[in-house]
Biopython code that builds the backbone (N, CA, C, O; Angstrom):
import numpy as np
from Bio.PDB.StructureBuilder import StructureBuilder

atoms = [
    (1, "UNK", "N", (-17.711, 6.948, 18.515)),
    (1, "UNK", "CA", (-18.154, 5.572, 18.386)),
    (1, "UNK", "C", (-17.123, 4.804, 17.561)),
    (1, "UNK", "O", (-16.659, 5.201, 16.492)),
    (2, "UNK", "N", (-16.884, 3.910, 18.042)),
    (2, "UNK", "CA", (-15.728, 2.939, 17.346)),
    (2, "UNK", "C", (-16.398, 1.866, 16.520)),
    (2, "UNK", "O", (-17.406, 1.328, 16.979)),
    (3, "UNK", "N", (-15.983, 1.554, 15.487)),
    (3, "UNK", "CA", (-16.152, 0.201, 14.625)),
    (3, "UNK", "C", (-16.794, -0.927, 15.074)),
    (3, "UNK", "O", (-16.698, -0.770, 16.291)),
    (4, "UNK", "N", (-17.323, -1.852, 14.927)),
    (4, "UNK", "CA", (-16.941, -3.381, 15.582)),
    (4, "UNK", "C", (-15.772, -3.807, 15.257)),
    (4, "UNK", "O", (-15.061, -3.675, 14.261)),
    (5, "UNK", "N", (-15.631, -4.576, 16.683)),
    (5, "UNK", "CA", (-14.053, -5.524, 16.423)),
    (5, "UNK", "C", (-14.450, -6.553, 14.886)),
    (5, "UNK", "O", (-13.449, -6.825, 14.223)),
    (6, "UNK", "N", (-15.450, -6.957, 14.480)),
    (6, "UNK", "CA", (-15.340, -7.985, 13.251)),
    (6, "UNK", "C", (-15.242, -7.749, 12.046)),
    (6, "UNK", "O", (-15.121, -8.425, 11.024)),
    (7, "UNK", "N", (-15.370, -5.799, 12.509)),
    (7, "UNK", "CA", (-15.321, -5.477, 10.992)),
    (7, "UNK", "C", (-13.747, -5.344, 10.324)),
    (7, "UNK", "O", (-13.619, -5.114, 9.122)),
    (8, "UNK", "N", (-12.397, -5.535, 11.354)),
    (8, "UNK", "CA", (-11.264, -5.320, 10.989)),
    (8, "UNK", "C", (-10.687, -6.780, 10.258)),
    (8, "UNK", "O", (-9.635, -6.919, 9.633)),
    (9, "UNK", "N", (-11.682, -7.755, 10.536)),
    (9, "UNK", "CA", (-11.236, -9.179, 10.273)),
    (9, "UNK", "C", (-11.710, -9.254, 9.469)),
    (9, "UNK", "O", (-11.308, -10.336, 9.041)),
    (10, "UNK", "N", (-12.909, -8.600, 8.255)),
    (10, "UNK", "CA", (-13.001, -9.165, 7.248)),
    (10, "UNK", "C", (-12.021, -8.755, 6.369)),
    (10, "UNK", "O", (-11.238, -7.850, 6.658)),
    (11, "UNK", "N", (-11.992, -9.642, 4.798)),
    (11, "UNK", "CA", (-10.729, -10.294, 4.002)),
    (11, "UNK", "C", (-10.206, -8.888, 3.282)),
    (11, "UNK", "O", (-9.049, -8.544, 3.040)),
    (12, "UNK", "N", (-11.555, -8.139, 3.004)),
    (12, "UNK", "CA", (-11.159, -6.674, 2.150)),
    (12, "UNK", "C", (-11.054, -5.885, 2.821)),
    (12, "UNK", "O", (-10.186, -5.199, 2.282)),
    (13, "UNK", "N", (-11.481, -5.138, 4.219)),
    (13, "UNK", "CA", (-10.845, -4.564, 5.397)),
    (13, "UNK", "C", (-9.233, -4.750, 5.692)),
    (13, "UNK", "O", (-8.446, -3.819, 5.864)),
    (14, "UNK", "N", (-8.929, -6.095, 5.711)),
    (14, "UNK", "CA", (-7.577, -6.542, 5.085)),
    (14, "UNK", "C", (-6.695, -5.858, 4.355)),
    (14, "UNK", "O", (-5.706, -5.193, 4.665)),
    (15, "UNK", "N", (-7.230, -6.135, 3.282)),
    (15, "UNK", "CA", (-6.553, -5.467, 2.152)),
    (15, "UNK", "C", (-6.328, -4.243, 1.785)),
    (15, "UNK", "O", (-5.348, -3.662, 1.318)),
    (16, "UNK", "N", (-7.558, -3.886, 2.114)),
    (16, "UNK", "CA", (-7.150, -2.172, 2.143)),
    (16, "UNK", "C", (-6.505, -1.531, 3.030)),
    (16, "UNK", "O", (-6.388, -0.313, 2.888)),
    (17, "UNK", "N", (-5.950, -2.161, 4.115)),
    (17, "UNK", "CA", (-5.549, -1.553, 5.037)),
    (17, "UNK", "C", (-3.567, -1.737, 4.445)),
    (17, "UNK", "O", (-2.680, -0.890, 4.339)),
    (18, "UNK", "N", (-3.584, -3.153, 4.208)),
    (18, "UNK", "CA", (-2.193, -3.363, 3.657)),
    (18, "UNK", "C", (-1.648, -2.385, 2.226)),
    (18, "UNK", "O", (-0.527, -1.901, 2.064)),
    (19, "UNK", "N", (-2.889, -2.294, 1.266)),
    (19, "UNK", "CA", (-2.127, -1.430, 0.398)),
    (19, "UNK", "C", (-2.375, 0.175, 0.987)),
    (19, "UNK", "O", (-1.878, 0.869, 0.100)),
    (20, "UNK", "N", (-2.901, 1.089, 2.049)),
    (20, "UNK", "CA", (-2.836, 2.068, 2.546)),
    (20, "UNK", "C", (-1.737, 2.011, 3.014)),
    (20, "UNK", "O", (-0.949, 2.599, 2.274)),
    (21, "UNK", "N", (-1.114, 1.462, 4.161)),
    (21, "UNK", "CA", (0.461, 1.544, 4.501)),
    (21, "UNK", "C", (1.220, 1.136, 3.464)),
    (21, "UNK", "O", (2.228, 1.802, 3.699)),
    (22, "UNK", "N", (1.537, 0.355, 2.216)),
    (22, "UNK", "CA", (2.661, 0.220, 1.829)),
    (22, "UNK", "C", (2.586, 1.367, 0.838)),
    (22, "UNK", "O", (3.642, 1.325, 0.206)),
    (23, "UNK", "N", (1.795, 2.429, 0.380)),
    (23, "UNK", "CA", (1.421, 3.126, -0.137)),
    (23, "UNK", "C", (1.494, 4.737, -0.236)),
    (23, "UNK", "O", (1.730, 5.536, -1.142)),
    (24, "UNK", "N", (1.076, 4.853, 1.587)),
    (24, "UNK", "CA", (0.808, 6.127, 2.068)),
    (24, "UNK", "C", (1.422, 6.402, 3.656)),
    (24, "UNK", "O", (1.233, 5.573, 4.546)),
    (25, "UNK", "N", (2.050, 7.459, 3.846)),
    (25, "UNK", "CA", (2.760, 7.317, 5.178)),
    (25, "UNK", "C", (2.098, 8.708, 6.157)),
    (25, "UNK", "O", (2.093, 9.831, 5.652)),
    (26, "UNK", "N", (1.673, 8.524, 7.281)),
    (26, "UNK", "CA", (1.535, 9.797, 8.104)),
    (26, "UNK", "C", (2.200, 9.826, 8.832)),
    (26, "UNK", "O", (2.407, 9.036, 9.753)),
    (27, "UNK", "N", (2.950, 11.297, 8.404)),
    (27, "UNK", "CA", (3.930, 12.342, 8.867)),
    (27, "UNK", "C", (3.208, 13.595, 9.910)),
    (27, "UNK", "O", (2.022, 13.875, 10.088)),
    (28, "UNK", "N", (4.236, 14.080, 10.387)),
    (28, "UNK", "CA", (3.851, 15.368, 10.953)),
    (28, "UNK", "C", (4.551, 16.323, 10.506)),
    (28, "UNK", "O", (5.760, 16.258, 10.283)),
    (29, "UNK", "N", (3.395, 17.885, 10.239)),
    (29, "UNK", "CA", (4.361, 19.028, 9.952)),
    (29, "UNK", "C", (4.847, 19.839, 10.641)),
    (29, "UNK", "O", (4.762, 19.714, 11.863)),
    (30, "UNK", "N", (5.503, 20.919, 10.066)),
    (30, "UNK", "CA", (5.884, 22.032, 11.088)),
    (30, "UNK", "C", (5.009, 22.432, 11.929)),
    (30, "UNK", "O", (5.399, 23.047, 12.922)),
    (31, "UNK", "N", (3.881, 22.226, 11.767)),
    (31, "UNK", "CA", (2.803, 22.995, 12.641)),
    (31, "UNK", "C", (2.409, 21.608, 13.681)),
    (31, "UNK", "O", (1.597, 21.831, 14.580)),
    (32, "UNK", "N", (2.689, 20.917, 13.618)),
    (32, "UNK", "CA", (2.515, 19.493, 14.558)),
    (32, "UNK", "C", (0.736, 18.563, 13.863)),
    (32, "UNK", "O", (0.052, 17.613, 14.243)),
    (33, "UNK", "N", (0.687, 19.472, 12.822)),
    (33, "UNK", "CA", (-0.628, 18.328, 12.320)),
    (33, "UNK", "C", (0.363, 17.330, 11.178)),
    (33, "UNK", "O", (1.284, 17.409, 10.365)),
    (34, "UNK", "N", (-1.062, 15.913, 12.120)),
    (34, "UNK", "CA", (-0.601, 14.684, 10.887)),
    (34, "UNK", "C", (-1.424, 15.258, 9.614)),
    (34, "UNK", "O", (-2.459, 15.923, 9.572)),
    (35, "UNK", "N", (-0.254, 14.559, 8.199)),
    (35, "UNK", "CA", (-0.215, 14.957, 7.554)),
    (35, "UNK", "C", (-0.471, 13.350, 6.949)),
    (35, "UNK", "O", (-0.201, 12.344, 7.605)),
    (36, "UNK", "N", (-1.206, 13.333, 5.181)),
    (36, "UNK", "CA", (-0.881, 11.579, 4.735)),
    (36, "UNK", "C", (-0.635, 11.961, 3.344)),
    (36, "UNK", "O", (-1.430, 12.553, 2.614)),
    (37, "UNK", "N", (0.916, 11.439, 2.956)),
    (37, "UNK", "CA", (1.440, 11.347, 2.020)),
    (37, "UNK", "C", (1.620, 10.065, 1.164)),
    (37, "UNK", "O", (1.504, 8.957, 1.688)),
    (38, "UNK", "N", (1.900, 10.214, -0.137)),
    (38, "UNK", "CA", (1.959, 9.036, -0.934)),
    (38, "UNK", "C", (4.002, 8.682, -0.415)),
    (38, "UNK", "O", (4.962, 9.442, -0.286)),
    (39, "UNK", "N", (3.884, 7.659, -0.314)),
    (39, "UNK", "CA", (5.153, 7.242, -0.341)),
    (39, "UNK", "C", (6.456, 6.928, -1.485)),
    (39, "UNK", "O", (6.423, 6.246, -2.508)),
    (40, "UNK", "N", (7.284, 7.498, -1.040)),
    (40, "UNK", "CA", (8.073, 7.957, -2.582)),
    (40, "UNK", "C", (9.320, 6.413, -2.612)),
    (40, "UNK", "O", (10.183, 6.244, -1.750)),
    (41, "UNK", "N", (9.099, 5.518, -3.756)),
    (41, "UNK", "CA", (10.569, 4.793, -3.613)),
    (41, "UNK", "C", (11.929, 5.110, -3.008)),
    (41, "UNK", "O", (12.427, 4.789, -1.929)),
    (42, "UNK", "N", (12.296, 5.706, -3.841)),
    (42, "UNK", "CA", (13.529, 6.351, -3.653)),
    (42, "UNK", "C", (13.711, 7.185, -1.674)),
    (42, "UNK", "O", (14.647, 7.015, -0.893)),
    (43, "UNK", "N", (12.868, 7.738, -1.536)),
    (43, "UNK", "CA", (13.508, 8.461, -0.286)),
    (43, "UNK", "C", (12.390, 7.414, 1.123)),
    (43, "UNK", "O", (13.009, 7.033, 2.117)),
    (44, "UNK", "N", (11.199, 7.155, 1.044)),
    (44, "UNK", "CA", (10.631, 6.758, 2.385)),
    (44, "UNK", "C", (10.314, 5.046, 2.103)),
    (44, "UNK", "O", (9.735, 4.359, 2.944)),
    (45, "UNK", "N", (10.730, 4.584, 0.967)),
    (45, "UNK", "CA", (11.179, 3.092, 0.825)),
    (45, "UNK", "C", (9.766, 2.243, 0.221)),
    (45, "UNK", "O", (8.696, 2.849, 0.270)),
    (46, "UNK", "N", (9.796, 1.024, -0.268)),
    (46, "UNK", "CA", (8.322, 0.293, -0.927)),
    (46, "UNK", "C", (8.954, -0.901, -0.307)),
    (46, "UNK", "O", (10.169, -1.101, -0.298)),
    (47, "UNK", "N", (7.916, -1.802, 0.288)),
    (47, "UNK", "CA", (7.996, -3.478, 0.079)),
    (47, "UNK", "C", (8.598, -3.575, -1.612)),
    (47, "UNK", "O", (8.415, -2.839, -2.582)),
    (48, "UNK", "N", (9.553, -5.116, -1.384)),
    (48, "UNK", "CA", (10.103, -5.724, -2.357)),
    (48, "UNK", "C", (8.593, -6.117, -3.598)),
    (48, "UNK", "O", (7.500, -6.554, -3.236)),
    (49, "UNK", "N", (8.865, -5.903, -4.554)),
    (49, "UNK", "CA", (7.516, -6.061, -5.667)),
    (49, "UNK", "C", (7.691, -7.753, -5.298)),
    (49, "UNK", "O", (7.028, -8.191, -6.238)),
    (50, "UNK", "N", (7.964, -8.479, -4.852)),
    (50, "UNK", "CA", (7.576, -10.375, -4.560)),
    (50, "UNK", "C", (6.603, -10.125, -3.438)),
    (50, "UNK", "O", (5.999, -11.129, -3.061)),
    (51, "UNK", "N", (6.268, -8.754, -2.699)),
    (51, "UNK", "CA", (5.761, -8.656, -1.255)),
    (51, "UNK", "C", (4.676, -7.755, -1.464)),
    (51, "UNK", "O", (3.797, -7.597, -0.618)),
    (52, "UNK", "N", (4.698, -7.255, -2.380)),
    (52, "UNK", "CA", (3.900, -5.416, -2.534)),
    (52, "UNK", "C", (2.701, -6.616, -2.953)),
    (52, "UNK", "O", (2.889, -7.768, -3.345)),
    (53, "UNK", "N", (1.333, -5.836, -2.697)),
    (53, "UNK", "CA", (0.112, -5.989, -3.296)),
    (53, "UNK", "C", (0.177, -4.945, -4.590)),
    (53, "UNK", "O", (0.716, -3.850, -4.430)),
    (54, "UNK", "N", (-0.386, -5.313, -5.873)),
    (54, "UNK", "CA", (-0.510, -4.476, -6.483)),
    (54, "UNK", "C", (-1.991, -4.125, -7.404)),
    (54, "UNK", "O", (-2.182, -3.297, -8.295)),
    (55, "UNK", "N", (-2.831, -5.043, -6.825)),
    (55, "UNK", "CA", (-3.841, -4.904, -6.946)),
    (55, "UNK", "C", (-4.818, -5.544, -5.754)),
    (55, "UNK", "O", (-4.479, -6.524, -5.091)),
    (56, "UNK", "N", (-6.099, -4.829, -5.584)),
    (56, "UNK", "CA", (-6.854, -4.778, -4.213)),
    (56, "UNK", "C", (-8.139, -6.221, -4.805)),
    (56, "UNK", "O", (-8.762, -7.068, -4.164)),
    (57, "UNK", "N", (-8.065, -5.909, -6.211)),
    (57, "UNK", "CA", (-8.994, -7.216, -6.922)),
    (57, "UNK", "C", (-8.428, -8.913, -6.932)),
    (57, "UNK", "O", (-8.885, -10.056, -6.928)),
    (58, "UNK", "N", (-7.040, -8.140, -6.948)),
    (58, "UNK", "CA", (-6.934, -9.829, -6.960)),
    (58, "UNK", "C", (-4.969, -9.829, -6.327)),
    (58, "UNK", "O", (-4.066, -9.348, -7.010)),
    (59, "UNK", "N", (-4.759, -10.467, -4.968)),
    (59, "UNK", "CA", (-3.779, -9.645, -4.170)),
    (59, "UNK", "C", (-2.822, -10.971, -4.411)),
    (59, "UNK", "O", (-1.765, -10.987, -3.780)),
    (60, "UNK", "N", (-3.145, -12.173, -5.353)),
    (60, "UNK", "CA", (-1.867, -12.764, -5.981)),
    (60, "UNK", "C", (-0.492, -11.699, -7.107)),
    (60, "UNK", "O", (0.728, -11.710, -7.272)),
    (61, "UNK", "N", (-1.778, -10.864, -7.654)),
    (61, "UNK", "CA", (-0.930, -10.389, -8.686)),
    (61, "UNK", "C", (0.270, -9.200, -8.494)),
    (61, "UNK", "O", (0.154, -8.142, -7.875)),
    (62, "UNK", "N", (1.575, -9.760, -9.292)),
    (62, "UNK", "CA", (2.687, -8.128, -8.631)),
    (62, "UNK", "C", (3.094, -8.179, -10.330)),
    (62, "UNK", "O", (2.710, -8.846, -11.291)),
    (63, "UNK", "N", (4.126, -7.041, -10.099)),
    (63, "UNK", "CA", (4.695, -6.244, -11.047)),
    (63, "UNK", "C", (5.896, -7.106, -11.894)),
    (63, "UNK", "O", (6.747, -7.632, -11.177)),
    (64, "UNK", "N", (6.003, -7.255, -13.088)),
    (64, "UNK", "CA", (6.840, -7.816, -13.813)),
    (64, "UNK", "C", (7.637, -6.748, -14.926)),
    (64, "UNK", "O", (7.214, -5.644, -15.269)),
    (65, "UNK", "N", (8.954, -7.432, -15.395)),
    (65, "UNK", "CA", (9.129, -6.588, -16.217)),
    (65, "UNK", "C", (10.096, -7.752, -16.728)),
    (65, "UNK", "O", (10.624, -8.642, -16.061)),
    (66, "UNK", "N", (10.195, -7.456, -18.317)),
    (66, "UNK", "CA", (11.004, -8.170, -19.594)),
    (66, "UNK", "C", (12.021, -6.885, -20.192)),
    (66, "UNK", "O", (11.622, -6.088, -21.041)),
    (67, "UNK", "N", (13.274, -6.848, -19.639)),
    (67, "UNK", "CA", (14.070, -5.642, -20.328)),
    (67, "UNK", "C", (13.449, -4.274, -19.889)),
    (67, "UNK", "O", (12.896, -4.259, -18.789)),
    (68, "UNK", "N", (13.490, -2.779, -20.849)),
    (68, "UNK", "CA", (13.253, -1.797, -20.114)),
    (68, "UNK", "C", (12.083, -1.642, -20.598)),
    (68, "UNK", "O", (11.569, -0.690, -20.010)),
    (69, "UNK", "N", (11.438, -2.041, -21.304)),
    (69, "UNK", "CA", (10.492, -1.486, -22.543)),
    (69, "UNK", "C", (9.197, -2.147, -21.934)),
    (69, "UNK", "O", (8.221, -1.421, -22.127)),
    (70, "UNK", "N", (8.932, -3.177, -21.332)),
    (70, "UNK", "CA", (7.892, -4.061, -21.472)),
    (70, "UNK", "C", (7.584, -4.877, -20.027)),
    (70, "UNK", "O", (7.982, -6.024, -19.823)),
    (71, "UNK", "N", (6.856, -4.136, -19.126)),
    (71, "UNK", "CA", (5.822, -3.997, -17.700)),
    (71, "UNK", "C", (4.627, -4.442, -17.631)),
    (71, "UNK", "O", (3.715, -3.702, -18.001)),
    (72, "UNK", "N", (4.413, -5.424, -17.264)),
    (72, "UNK", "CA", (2.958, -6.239, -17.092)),
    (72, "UNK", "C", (2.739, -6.415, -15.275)),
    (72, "UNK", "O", (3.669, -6.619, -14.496)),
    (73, "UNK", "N", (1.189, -6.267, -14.866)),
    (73, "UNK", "CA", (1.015, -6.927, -13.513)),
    (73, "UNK", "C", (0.066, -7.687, -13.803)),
    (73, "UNK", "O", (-0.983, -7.372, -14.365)),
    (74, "UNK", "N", (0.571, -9.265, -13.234)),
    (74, "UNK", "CA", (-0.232, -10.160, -13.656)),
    (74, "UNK", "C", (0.527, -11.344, -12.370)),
    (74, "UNK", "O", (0.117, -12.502, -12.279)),
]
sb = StructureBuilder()
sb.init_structure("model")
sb.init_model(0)
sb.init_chain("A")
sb.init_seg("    ")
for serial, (resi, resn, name, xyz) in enumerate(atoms, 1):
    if name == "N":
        sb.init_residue(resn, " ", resi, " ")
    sb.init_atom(name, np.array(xyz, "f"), 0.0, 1.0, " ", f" {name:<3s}", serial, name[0])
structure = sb.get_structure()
């Protein structure tokens, strides 16, 4: 049994779906099952933090930083 089509259009259906992909990637293994991994910067890549959601409560807010010491999302 499949979903309703209206349930993909509401605003938090949305959202959760955008921070699951920029987040989590399914792969396949040696054995040919999908597999769902967290996505690593460095090797399988992130949206630019001006683009990333970084919170599901409130999807204005991204990641800041002042020098090395001092990281706020707001």
């Amino acid at each position: 049994m499949s979903p309703p089509a209206w349930l993909a259009e509401l605003p938090a259906v949305q959202t959760l779906r955008v921070m699951l992909v920029q987040n989590y990637l399914i792969t396949t293994d040696v054995r040919g099952r999908e597999v769902i991994r967290r996505r690593e910067a460095d090797t399988d890549g992130l949206p630019p933090a001006r683009s990333r959601i970084t919170s599901p409560y409130d999807t204005d807010t991204r990641w800041a930083a002042k020098g090395d010491d001092l990281f706020w999302n707001g």
